[in-house]
C-alpha positions as CSV (number, residue, x, y, z in Angstrom):
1,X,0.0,0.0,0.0
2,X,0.8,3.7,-0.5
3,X,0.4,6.3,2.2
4,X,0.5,10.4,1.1
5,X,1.1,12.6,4.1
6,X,0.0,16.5,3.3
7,X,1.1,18.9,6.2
8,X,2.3,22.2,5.3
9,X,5.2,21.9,8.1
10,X,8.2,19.8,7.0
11,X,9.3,19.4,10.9
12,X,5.9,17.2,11.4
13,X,5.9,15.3,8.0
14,X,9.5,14.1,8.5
15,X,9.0,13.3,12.3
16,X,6.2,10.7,11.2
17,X,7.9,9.3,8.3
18,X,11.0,8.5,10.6
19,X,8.8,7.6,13.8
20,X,7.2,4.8,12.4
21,X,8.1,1.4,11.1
22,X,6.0,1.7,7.8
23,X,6.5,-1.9,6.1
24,X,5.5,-3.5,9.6
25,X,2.2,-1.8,9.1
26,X,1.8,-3.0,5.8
27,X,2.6,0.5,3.8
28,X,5.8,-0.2,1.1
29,X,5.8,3.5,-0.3
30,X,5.2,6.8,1.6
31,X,5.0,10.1,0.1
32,X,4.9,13.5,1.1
33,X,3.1,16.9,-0.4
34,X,3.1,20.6,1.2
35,X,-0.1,21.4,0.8
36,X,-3.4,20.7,-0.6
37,X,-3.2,22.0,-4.0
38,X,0.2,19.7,-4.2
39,X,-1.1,16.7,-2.1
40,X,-4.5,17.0,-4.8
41,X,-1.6,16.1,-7.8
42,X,0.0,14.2,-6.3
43,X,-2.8,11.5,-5.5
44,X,-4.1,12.0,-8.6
45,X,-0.8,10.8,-9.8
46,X,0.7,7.9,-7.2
47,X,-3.2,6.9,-6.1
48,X,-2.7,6.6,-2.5
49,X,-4.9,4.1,-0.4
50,X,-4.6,6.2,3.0
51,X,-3.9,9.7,2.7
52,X,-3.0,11.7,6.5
53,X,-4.0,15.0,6.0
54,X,-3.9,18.5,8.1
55,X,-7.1,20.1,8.2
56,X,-5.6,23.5,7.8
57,X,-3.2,24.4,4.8
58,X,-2.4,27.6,2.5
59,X,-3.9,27.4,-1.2
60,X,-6.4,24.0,0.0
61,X,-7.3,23.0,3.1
62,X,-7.7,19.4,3.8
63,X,-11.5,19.1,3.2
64,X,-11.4,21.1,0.2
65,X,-8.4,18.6,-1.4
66,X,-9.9,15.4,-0.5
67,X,-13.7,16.3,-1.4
68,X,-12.2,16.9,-4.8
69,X,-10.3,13.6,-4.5
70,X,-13.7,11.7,-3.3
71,X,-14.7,11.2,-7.3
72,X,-11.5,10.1,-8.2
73,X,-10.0,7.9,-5.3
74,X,-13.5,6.7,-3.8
75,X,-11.6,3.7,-2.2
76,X,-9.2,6.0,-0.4
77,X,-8.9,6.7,3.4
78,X,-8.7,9.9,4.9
79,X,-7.0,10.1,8.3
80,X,-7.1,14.1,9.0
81,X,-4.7,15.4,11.7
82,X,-5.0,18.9,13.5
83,X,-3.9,21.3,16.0
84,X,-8.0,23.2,16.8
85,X,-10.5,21.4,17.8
86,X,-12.7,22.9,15.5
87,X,-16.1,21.3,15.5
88,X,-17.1,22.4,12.1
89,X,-13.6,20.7,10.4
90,X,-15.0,18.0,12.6
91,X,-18.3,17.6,10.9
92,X,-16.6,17.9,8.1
93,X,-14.3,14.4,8.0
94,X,-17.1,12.8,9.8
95,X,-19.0,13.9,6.2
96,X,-16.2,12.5,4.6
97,X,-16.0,9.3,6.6
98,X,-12.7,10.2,7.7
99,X,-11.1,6.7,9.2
100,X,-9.8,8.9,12.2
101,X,-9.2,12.5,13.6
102,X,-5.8,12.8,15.7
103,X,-4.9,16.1,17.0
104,X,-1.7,17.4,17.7
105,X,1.0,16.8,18.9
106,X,1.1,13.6,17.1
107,X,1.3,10.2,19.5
108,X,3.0,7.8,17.1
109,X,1.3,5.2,19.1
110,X,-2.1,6.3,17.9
111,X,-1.0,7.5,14.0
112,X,0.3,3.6,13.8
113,X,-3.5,2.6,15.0
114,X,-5.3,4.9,12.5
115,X,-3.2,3.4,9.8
116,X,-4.0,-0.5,10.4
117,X,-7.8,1.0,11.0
118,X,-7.7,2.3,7.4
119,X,-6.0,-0.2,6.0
120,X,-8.6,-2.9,7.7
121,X,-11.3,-0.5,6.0
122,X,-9.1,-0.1,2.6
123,X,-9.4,-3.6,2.6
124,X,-12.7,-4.0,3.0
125,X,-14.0,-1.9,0.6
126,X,-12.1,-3.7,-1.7
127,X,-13.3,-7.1,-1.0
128,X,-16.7,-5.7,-1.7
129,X,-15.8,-4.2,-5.0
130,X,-14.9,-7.5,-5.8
131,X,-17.9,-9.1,-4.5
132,X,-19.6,-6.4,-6.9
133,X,-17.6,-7.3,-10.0
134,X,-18.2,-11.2,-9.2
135,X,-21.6,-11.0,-9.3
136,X,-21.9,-8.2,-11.9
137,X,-19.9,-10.7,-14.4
138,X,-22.1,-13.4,-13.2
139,X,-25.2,-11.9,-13.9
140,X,-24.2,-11.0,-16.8
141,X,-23.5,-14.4,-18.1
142,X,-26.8,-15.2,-17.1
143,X,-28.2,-13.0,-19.3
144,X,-26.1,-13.7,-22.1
145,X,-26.9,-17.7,-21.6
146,X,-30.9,-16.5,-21.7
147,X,-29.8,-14.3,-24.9
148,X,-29.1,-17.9,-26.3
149,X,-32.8,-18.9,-26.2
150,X,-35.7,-18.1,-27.5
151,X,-37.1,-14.6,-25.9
152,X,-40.9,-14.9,-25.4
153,X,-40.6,-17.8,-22.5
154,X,-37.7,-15.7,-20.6
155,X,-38.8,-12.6,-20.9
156,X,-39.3,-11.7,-17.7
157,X,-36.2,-12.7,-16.6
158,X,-34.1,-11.2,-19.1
159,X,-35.4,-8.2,-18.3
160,X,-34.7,-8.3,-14.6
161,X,-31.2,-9.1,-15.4
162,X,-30.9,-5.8,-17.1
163,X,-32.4,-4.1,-14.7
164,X,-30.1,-5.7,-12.4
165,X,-27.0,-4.6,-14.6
166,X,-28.1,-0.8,-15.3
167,X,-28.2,-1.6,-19.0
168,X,-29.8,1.4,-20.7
169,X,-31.1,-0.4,-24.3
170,X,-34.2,1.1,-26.2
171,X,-36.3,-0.6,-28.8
172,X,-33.1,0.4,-31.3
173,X,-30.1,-1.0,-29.2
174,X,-28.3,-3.3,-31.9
175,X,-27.6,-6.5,-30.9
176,X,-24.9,-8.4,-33.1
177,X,-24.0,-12.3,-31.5
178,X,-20.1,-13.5,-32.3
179,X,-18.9,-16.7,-31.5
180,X,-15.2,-18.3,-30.9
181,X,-15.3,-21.8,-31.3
182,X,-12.5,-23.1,-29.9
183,X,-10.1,-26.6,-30.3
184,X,-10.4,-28.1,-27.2
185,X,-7.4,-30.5,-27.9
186,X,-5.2,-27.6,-27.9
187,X,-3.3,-26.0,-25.1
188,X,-3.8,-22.4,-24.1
189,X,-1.4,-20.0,-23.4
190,X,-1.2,-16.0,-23.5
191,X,-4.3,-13.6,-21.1
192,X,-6.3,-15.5,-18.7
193,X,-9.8,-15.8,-19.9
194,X,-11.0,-12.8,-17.4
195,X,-8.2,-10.5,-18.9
196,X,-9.2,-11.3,-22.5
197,X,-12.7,-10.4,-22.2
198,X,-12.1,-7.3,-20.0
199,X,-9.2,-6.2,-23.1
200,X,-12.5,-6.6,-25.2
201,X,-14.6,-4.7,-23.4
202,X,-12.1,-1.5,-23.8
203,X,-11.3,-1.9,-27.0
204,X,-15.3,-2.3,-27.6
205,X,-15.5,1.6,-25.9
206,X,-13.5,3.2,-29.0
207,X,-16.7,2.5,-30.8
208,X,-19.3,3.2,-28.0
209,X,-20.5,-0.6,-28.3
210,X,-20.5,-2.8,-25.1
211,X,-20.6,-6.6,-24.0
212,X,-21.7,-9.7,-22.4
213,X,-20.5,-13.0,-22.9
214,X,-20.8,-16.8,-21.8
215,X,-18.9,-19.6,-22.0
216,X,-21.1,-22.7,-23.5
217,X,-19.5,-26.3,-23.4
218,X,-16.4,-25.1,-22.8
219,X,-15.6,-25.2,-26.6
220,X,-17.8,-22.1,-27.4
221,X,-17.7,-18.4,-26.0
222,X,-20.5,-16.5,-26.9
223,X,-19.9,-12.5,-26.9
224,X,-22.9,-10.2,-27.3
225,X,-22.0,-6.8,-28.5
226,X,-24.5,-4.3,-28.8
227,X,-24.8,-0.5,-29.0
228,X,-27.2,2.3,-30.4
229,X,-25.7,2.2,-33.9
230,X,-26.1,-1.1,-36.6
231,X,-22.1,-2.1,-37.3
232,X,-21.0,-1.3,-40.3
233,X,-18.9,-4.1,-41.7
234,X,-16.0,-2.3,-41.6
235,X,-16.6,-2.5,-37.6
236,X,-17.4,-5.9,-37.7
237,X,-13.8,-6.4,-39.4
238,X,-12.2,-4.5,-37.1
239,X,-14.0,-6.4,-34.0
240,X,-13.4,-10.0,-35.9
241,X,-9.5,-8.6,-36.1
242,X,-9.4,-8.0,-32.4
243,X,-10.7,-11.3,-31.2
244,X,-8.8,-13.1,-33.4
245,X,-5.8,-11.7,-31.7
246,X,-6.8,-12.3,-28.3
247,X,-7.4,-15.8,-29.4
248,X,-4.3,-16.4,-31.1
249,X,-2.8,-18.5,-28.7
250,X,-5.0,-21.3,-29.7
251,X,-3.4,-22.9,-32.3
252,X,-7.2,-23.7,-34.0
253,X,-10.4,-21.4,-33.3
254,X,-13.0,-20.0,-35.6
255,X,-15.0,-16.7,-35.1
256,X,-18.8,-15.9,-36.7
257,X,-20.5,-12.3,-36.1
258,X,-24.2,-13.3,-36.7
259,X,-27.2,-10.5,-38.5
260,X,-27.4,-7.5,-36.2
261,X,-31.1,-7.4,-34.9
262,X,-32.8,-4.1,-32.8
263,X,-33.8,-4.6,-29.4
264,X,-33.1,-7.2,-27.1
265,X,-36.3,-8.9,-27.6
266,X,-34.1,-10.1,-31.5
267,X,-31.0,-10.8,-30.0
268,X,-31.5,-14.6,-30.3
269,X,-32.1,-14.1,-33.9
270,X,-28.6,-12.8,-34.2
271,X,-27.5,-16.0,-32.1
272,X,-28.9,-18.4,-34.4
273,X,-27.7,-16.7,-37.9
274,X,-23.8,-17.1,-35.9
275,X,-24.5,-20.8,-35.4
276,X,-25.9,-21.4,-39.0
277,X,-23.0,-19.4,-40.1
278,X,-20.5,-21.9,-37.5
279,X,-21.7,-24.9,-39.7
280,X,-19.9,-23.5,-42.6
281,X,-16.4,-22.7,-40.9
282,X,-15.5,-26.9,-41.2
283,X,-14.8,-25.7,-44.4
284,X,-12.2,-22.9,-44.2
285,X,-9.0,-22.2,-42.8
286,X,-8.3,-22.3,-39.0
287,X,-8.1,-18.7,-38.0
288,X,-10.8,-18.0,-40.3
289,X,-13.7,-14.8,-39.0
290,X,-17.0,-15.3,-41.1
291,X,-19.9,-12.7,-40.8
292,X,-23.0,-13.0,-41.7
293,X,-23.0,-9.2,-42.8
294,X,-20.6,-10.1,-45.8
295,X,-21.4,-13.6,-46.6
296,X,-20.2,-13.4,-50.2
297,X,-16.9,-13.5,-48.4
298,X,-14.7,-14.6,-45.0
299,X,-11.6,-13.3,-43.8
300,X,-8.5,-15.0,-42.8
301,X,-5.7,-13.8,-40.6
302,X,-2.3,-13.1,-42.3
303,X,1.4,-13.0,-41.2
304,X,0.7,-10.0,-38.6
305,X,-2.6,-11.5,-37.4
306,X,-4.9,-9.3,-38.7
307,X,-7.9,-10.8,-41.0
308,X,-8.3,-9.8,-44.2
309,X,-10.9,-10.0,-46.6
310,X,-11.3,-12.4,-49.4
311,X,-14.2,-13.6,-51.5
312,X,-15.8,-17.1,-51.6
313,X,-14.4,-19.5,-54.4
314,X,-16.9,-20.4,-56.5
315,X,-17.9,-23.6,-56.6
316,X,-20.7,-24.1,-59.2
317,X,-18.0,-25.2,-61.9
318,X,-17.1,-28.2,-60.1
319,X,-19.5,-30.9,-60.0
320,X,-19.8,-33.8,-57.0
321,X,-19.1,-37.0,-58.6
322,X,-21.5,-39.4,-58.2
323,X,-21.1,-42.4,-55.1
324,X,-17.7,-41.4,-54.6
325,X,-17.1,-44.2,-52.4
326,X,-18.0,-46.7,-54.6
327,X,-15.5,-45.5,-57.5
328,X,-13.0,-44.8,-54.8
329,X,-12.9,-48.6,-53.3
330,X,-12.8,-49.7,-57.3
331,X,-9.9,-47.2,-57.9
332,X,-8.3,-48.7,-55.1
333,X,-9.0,-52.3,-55.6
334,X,-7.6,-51.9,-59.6
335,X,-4.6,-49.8,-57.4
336,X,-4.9,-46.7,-59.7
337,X,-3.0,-44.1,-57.5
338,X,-3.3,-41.1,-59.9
339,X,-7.3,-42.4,-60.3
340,X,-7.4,-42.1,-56.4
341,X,-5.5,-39.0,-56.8
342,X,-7.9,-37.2,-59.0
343,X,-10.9,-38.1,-57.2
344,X,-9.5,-37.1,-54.1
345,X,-8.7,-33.8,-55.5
346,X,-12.5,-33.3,-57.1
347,X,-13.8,-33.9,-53.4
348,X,-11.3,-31.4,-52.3
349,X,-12.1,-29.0,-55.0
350,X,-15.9,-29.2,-54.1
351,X,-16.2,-28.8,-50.4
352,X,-13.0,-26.6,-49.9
353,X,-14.4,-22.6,-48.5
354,X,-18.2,-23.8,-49.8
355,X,-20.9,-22.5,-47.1
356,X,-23.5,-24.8,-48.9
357,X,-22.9,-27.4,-47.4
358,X,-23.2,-29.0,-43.8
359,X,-20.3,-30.7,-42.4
360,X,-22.2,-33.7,-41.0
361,X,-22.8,-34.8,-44.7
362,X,-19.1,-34.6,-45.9
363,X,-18.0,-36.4,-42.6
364,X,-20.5,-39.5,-43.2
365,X,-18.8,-39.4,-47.0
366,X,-16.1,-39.3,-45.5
367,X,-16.4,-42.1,-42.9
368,X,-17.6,-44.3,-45.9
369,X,-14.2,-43.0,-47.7
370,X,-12.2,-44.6,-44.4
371,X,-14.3,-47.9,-44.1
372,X,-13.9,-48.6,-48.1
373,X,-9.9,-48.2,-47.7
374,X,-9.8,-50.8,-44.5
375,X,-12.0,-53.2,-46.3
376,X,-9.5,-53.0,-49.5
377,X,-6.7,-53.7,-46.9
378,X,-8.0,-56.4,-45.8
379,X,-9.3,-57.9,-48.7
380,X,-5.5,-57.3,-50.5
381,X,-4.1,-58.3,-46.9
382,X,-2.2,-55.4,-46.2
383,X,-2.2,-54.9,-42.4
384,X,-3.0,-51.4,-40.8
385,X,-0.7,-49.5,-38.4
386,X,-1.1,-49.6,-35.1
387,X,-0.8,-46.0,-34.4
388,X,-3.7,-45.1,-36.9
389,X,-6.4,-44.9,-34.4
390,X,-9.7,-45.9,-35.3
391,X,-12.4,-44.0,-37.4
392,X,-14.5,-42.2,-35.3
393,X,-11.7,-40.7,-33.2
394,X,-10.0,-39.8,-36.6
395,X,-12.8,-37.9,-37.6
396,X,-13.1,-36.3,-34.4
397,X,-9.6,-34.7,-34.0
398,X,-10.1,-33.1,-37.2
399,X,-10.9,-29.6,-36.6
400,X,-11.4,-28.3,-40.2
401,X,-12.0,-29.9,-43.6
402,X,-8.8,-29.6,-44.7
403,X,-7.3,-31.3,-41.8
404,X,-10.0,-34.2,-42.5
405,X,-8.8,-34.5,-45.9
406,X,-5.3,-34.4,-45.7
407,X,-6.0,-37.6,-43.1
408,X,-7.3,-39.5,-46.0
409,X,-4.8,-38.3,-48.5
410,X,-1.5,-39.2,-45.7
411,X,-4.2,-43.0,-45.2
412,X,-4.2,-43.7,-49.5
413,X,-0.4,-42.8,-49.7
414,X,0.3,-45.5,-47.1
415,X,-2.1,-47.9,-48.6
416,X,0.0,-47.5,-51.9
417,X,3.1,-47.6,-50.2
418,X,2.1,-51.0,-48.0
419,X,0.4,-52.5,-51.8
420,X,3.7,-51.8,-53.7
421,X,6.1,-53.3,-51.0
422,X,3.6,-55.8,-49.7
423,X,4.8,-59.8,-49.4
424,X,2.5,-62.1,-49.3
425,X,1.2,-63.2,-45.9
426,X,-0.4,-66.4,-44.9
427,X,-4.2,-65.9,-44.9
428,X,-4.3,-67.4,-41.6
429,X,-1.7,-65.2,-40.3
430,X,-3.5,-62.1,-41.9
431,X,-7.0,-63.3,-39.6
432,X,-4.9,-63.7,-36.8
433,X,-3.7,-60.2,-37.1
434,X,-6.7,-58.6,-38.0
435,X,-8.1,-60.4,-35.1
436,X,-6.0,-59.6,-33.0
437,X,-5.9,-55.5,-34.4
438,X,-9.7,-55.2,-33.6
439,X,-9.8,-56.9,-29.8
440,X,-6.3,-56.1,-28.4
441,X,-8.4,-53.6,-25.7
442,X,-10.7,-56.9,-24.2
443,X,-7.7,-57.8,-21.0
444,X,-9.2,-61.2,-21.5
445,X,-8.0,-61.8,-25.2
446,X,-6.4,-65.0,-25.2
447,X,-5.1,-68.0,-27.4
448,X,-8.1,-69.7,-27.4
449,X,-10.2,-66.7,-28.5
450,X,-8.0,-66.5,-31.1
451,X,-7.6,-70.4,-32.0
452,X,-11.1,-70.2,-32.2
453,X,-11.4,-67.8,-34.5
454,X,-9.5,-69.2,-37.0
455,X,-10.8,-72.6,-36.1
456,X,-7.4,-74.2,-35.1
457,X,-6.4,-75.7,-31.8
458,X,-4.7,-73.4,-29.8
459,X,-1.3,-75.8,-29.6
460,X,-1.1,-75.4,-33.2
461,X,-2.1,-71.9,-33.2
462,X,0.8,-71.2,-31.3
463,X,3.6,-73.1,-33.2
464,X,2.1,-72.0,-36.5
465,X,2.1,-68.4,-36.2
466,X,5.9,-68.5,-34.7
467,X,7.1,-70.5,-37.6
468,X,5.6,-68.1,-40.1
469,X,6.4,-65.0,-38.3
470,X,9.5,-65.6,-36.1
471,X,7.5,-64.3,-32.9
472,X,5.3,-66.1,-30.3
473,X,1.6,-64.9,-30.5
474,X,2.1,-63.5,-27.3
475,X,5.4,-61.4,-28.2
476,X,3.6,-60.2,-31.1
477,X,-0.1,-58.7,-28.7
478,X,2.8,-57.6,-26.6
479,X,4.0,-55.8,-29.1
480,X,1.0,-54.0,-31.0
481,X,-0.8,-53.4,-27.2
482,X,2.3,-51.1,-26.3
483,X,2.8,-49.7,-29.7
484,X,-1.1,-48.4,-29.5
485,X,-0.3,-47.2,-25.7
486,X,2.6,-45.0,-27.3
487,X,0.1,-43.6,-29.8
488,X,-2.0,-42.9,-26.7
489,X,-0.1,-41.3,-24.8
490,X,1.3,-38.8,-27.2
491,X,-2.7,-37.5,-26.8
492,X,-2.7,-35.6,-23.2
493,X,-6.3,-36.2,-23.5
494,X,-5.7,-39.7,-22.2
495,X,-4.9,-40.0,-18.3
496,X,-2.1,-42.9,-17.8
497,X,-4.4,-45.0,-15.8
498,X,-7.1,-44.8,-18.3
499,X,-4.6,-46.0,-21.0
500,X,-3.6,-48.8,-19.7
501,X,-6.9,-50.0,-19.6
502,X,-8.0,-48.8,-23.8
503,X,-4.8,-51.6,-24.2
504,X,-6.1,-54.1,-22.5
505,X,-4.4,-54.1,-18.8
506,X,-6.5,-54.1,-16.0
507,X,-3.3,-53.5,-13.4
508,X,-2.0,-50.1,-13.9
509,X,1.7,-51.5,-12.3
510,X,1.8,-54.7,-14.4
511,X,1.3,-52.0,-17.6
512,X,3.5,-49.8,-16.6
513,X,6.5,-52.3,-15.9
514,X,5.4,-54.1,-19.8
515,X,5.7,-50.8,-20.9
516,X,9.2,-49.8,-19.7
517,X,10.3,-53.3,-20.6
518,X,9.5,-52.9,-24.4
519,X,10.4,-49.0,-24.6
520,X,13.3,-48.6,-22.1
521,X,10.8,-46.0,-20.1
522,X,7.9,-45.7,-17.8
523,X,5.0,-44.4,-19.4
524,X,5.4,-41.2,-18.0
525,X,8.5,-40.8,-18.7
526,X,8.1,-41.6,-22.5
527,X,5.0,-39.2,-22.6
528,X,7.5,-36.2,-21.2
529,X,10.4,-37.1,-24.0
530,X,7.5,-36.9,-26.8
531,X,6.7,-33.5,-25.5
């Protein structure tokens, strides 16, 4: 804390300075001033939390200076000292709530209990300015959640919440809904959420617009900004540029401005025209700040950060080819690569920045894409990689469309790459792989599951499959369970105990000594060297 003493005689200002042991009392800068006009600058300038004050000064008296000082410095405490007991300078602190009145001569003993008294009050008033500002922000993510429903059947709520808040709206207060959608896989760095928002909120002033926001499934922030005046979309750029550099320390987020409605009875309107407009952002760039204001066209964020505009490819001259699927698995199964190629690049061509579309249907086409290349594996025995992960979780770490199809371009490379140097394998040694690929999670997996399957005994199960292969059945689920747990835990989505488990150990300490055994580390070791 700071302490500002203001007393016209230089003999008493330096006898309580050196009287007192200051840091013991909680006070790590004091400062001085000679009178009022100079003790008025200089709290407007250093912001003292206790000021100890004369009453009687040339130029400003004490109650003059700190009345002034009242609209400014609210928070601070007065201590007033004087030499008259003057009942009217009395009335006066009193009036200013004034922690304490000492008179002179000064007892250091009773200046060092005024101070802890206005630093107890200090204190207090700032506990309750942030009791204020908690429940201010909370109630105004209340309102901001209701803002995401329909209006009629919370009505009466929403408008007690802005009652609650002082909001002054009228029937033509613009309301315009943006929302980040975030990667949840990534990690976050840069502001804390509070600082981010509050940095919005200024920069929202230079345009007399303010704010509300929530946070919805911890993947979505909803802001609602809102003023007097429609946005222009020269606004709307410049607000889409801000947030995209207060989210920048995501390495994936999208951000969608919705239709500015008037009056707050419309706002959910301009909720659901940003989540209509969200559908379509699967299909751009990361980074990417679509408005339903310019819709002919998005804007991206280049080297510096800041978004700019560019129009909407057209898509009308390409043309989706009919059952893709179907003439990709025949592509495949004939293993025409620059076929494959081709079509891949049509699909690309197609979906690639195209708003007409909903990414639900392109990831089913997709899916089918994925399930038509494992079937041609295993039909041309050509066994998959361990670390490929299955479908649905493939199609689920992709955050854009781009990402999803460069995942199926990097899957048909390595499907021509595994057909050109394939040998030929034992078709009872491919079933016993494939077998084994699509249970190795079930702890009980054994021999005889897997003798059974391929309707051998399980004696000869075991003797065939190490002559063909040079590895005992066992060695070999060893092998693949703690090559899928390495793939695992490179994902710090996945909690080591819970990994152990997805591969098919039920005791986390038996995992964890397999694991070390077959990589040379514990598991948490090996998931610190992959970071």
């Amino acid at each position: 804390m700071k302490l500002l003493i203001v007393d016209d005689e230089e003999l008493t200002r330096t006898g309580v300075i050196s009287s007192i042991d200051w840091p013991a009392l909680g006070i790590e800068e004091v400062l001085q001033a000679d009178d009022g006009m100079n003790g008025l600058e200089m709290a407007r300038l250093h912001k003292p939390e206790i000021i100890l004050c004369d009453v009687r000064m040339p130029r400003m008296d004490g109650i003059v200076m700190l009345e002034r000082l009242e609209s400014i410095l609210p928070d601070t405490v007065p201590i007033f000292m004087s030499g008259y007991s003057d009942k009217e300078y009395l009335k006066a602190a009193i009036k200013l709530k004034a922690v304490n009145y000492i008179e002179k001569p000064l007892d250091p003993e009773e200046i060092r209990s005024a101070v802890l008294e206005a630093r107890e009050l200090y204190n207090q008033k700032l506990r309750s300015h942030q009791g204020e500002t908690l429940h201010s922000m909370e109630t105004a993510s209340r309102l901001a959640m209701l803002l995401t429903t329909p209006y009629e059947p919370n009505s009466e709520s929403i408008s007690q919440l802005v009652g609650e808040l002082s909001l002054r709206l009228t029937p033509g207060t613009f309301f315009t809904a943006f929302i980040v959608k975030l990667d949840t896989q990534a990690e976050l760095s840069g502001p804390l959420p509070d600082e981010r928002h509050q940095a919005f909120q200024e920069f929202l002033k230079y345009y007399h617009l303010e704010c509300i926001h929530v946070e919805k499934h911890t993947q979505y922030i909803v802001y609602y900004v809102f003023g007097t005046v429609k946005p222009s979309e020269t606004i709307l750029k410049s607000i889409g540029d801000f947030l995209c550099r207060q989210y920048a320390s995501y390495s994936k987020f999208f951000i969608v401005a919705g239709e500015a409605a008037a009056g707050i009875s419309r706002a959910y309107q301009s909720y659901t025209s940003a989540v209509i407009l969200l559908q379509s952002c699967f299909f751009f760039p990361a980074g990417t700040f679509l408005s339903a204001e310019a819709s002919s066209a998005f804007f991206v964020p280049d080297a510096s950060g800041n978004v700019q505009r560019i129009r909407r490819q057209d898509t009308a001259t390409s043309q989706l080819p009919p059952a893709p699927e179907k003439s990709f698995g025949e592509l495949l199964s004939s293993k025409d690569k620059e076929g494959c190629t081709a079509l891949l690049d049509t699909l690309f061509t197609f979906y690639d920045r195209n708003p007409d579309v909903l990414p639900n249907q392109v990831k089913d086409l997709y899916y089918k894409l994925f399930i038509v290349l494992e079937d041609i594996r295993r039909q041309q025995q050509l066994m998959g990689n361990p670390e490929q992960g299955n479908i649905v979780d493939t199609l689920e770490k992709c955050f854009t469309f781009e990402e999803l199809h460069q995942t199926l371009l990097d899957k048909t490379e390595a499907f021509f790459i595994d057909a050109q140097n394939a040998v030929t394998e034992n078709p009872t040694i491919f079933l016993i792989k494939d077998y084994i690929g699509k249970n190795y999670m079930n702890e009980t997996l054994s021999v005889k599951d897997i003798s059974a399957h391929v309707f051998l005994s399980a004696s000869y199960v075991c003797t065939f499959f190490k002559n063909e292969t040079g590895q005992t059945l066992n060695q070999y689920l060893t092998e693949y369970r703690m090559e899928k747990a390495k793939q695992l835990l490179g994902d710090s989505r996945y909690k080591i105990a819970d990994i152990s488990s997805k591969v098919g150990y039920s005791d986390g300490n038996y995992f964890g000594k397999s694991f070390k055994k077959y990589t040379g580390f514990s598991p948490s070791e090996y998931r610190e060297k992959m970071t």
